[in-house]
N, C-alpha and C positions, 0 to 999 in steps of 0.2 A: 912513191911520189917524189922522194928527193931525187931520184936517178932524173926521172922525167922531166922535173923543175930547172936539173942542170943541162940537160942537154936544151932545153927551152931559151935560157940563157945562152948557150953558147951558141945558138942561132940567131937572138939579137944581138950579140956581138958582131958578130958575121955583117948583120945588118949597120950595128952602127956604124962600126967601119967603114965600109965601102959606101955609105952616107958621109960621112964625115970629110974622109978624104976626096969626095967628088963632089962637094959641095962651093960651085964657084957659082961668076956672075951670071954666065950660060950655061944651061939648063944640060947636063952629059945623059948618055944614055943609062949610064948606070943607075943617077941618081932618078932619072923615070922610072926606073926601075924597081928601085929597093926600097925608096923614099912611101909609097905607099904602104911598105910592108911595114912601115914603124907601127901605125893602128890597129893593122889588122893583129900584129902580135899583140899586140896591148889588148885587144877584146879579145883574142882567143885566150891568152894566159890568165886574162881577168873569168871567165866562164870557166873554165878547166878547173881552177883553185878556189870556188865558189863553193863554201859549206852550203849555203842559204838559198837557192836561186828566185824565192821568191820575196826577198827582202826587196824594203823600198826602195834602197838605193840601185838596186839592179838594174830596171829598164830604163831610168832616167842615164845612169851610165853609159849604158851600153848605145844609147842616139849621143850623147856626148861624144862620144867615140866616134861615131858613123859621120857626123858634121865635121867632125875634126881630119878625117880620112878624106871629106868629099875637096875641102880643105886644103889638106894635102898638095890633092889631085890639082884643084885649079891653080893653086902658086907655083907650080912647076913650067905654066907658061907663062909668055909678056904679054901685056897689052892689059888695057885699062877694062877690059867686060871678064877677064881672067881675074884680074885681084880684087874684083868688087864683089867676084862669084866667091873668091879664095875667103873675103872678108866677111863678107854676110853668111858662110857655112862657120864660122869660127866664134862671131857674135852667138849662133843659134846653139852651137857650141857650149858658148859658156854662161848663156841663159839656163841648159840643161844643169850644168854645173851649180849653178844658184840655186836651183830648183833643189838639187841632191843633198847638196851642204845643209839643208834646213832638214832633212833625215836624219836627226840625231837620236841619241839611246833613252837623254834624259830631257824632253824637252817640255817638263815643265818649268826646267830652271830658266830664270831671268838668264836672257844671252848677254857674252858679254858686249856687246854694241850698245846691246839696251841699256845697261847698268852704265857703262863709262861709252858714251856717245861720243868725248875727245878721241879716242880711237881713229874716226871719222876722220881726223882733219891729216893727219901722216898721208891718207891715200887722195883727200880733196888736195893736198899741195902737191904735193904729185902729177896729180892731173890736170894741175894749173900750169905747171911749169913743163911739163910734158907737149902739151896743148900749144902752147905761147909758141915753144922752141919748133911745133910742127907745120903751125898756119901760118905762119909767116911769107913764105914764098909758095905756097900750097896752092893747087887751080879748086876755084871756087867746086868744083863738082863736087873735087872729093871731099869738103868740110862739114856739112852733115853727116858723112860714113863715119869720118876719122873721130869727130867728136862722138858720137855715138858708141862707138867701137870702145876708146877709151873709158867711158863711162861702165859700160858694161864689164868691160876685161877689171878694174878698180872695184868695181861691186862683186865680182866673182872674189875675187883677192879679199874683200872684208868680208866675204860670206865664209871663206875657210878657217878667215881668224875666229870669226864669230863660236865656230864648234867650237872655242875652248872651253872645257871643262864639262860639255855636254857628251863627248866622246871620249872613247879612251888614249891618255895620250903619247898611244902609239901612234893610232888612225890622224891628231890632231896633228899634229909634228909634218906625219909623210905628207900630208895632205896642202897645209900649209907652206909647207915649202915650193910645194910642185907648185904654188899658186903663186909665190913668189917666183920661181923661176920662168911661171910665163909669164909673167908682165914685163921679167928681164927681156926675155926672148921676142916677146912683141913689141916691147919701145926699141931693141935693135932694129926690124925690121922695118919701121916708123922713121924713124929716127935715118936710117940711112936712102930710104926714100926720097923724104919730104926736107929733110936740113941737111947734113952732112954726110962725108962718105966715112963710112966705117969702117978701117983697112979687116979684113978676116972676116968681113960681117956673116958670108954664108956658112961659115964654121960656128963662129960663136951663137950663132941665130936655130942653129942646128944640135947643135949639144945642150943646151939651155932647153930645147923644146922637149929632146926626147926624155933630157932631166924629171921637166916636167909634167909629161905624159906620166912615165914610169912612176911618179911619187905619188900622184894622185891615184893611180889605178892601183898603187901597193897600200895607200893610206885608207880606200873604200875598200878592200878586200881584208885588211884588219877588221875596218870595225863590220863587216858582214861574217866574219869569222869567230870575230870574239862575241857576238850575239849569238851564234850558232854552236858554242860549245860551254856558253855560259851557263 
């Protein structure tokens, strides 16, 4: 299994690579190219390393995944029916994600949202100040998506905090981060959109996501593993 793990890894290297370094403002062939392999590794390494396959969090995953891949696909072109397809497969995304995060080990404990609801407000000011910085010179089309979008991505992001202490915190940690590191990775892409230009934004929008990707699909394969040998 570690033979196979490593050579798994040194094939998303391969990939991040040749993503990273081809990641500008127009669209290369490479990045057509390799850019949709970041998911599909991400759900094959997530299945392959599966003690459990019929634990809860499995199929809500694995369409997290497939939304995030279709995703992908559409932000790799321009025009305005591309990123609203790229946006609405990412939203559905990370509604799956919301869904999953509530699959924890112990969940009769009070979460912690429930118990300290000031949690709440780190991610409400966020999204205020997010928001403000985005609508500003925005074409009215896109202000229901954008708003929406942000809402959802921010509820995903407190639904990872929320497993604390309902999982183990191995799963809480990986999990969490990757959830932080997409809201990094999507208010770049927001953000150089809609208000300013972001010098390196296809690098840094790109490393941040696959950060993300990777930490969530290693933080849900903990806890489906540590359930499985517990």
């Amino acid at each position: 299994m570690k033979k196979r793990n490593l050579l798994f890894h040194l094939l998303l290297t391969v990939i991040v690579l040749v993503v990273l370094t081809h990641s500008k403002e127009e669209t290369t062939l490479p990045e057509i190219i390799f850019k949709p392999m970041i998911m599909v590794w991400i759900s094959t390494y997530f299945i392959v390393n599966l003690g459990n396959k019929t634990h809860s969090v499995v199929k809500p995953a694995l369409f997290a995944f497939f939304f995030a891949w279709l995703g992908d696909i559409a932000l790799l072109f321009d025009g305005t029916l591309f990123f609203l397809t790229g946006l609405s497969s990412f939203l559905v995304a990370h509604l799956f994600y919301i869904y999953l995060f509530q699959q924890t080990e112990d969940r009769i404990i009070f979460s912690l949202l429930w118990k300290w609801p000031v949690w709440i407000v780190p991610f409400a000011l966020y999204g205020i100040i997010l928001l403000k910085l985005l609508l500003r010179n925005v074409d009215t089309i896109f202000i229901p998506a954008i708003v929406t979008y942000t809402v959802t991505l921010l509820a995903m992001a407190a639904s990872a905090l929320n497993r604390h202490h309902r999982v183990a915190t191995e799963s809480f940690v990986m999990v969490l981060a990757g959830a932080i590191f997409f809201v990094f990775s999507d208010s770049l892409i927001a953000i150089n959109k809609f208000a300013v230009e972001v010098p390196n934004t296809g690098f840094w929008v790109m490393l941040t996501y696959i950060l993300a990707q990777y930490l969530i699909m290693s933080g849900l394969l903990a806890q489906v593993n540590r359930n499985t040998t517990a």
